[in-house]
C-alpha positions as CSV (number, residue, x, y, z in Angstrom):
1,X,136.0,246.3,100.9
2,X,139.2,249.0,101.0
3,X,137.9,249.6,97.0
4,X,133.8,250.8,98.8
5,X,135.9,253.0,101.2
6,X,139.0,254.5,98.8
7,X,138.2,255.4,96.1
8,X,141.5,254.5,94.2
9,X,142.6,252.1,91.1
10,X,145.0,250.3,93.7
11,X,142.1,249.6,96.1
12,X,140.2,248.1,93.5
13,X,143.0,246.3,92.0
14,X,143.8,244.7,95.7
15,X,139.8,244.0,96.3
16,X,139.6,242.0,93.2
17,X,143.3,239.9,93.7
18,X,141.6,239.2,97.1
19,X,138.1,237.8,95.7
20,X,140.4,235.7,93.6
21,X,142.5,234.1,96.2
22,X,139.3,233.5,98.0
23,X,137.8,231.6,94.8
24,X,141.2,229.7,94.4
25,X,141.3,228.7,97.7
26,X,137.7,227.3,97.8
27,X,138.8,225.5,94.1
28,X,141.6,224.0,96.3
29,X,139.9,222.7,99.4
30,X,137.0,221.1,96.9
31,X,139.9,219.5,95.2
32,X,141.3,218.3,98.2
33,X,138.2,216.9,99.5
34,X,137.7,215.2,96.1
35,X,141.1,213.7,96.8
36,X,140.4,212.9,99.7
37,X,136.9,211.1,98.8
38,X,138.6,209.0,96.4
39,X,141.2,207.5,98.2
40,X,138.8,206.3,101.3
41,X,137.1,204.8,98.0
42,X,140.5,203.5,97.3
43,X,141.4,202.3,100.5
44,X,137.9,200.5,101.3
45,X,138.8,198.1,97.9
46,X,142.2,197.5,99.1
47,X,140.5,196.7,102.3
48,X,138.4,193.9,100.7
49,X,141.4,192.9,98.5
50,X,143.2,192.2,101.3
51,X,140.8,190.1,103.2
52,X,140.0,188.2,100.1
53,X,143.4,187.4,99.4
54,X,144.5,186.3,103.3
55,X,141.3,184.1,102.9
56,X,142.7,182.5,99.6
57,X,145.8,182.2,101.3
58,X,144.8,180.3,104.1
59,X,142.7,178.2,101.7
60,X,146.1,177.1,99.7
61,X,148.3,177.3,103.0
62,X,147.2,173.4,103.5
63,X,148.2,172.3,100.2
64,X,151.8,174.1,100.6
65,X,152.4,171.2,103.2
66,X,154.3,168.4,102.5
67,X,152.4,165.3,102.5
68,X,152.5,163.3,105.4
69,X,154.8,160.4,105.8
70,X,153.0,157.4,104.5
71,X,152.3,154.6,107.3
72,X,154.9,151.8,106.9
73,X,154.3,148.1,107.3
74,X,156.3,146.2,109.6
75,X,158.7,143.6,108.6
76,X,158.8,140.7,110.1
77,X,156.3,138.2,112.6
C-alpha cells in the first residue's frame, strides 16, 4: 500500500518484498497443515498397530507359561 501512496522505487520495492512474505507464509502454514494431516494419518495406524499387537500378545502370553506340573501317582497302598 505505501507504493499507491509514495510514489517512489523504494515503496514499491518494500510493497512487493511484503506480498512475498505474505505468499511464503501462506506456503508455510499449508505445509504445516499437510504435516500435520499426515502424522494424525500416522499416528491412527500406529494406533491400530498397537492394539493388534497387545491382542497377539495376550494370545501368546499363555503359551509363554511353563506347563503345569504333571499330577503324580501315589506310591504305595
Amino acid at each position: 500500500m505505501a507504493a499507491n501512496v509514495l510514489n517512489s522505487a523504494r515503496a514499491v520495492a518494500v510493497s512487493v518484498a511484503l506480498v512475498k512474505a505474505f505468499v511464503r507464509l501462506r506456503e508455510l502454514l499449508a505445509t504445516n497443515q499437510s504435516v500435520a494431516k499426515r502424522l494424525t494419518e500416522a499416528e491412527k495406524t500406529l494406533m491400530l498397530h498397537d492394539s493388534a499387537l497387545r491382542d497377539i500378545y495376550q494370545r501368546i502370553q499363555p503359551l509363554l507359561q511353563p506347563p503345569p506340573e504333571p499330577l503324580r501317582k501315589k506310591i504305595g497302598f
